[in-house]
Phi, psi and omega in degrees: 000145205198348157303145182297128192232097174295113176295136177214120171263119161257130184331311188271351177281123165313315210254301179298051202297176179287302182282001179272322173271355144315308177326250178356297181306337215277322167295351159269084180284344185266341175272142174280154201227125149210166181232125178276215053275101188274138140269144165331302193311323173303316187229036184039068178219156152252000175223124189223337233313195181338306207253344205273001193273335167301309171343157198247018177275334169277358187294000177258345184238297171321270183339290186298341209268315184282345169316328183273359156314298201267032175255337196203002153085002203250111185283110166299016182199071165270002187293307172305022186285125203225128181319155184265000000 
């Protein structure tokens, strides 16, 4: 895999950590790699954890916001950007 691959960690998800996706990522070595870390707080929720960035409450922010990763290649949260 040698695609560019944006990671995206929200703070409160239990499953997905910061160090379980550095973990993953650690398998593409070929691809340039970042990692974001979204708060809840970011998209006026207080709660976000694993599954909920799917919800369809997210489609005016979350949603519209990764389009411009997979349309055109541009990270929408680049202040979040977080070192591997």
């Amino acid at each position: 895999m040698t695609a560019p691959i944006l990671a995206v960690v929200v703070s409160d998800d239990e499953l997905g950590t910061v160090p379980a996706i550095r973990r993953t990522l650690g398998y593409y070595t070929h691809a340039p790699r970042k990692t974001v870390l979204l708060k809840p707080s970011d998209y006026g929720r207080e709660a976000i954890g694993h599954f909920n960035l799917f919800h369809d409450s997210h489609a005016a922010g979350f949603w519209t916001d990764a389009l411009q990763w997979l349309k055109g290649g541009s990270n929408p949260w680049p202040r979040h950007v977080i070192e591997r």
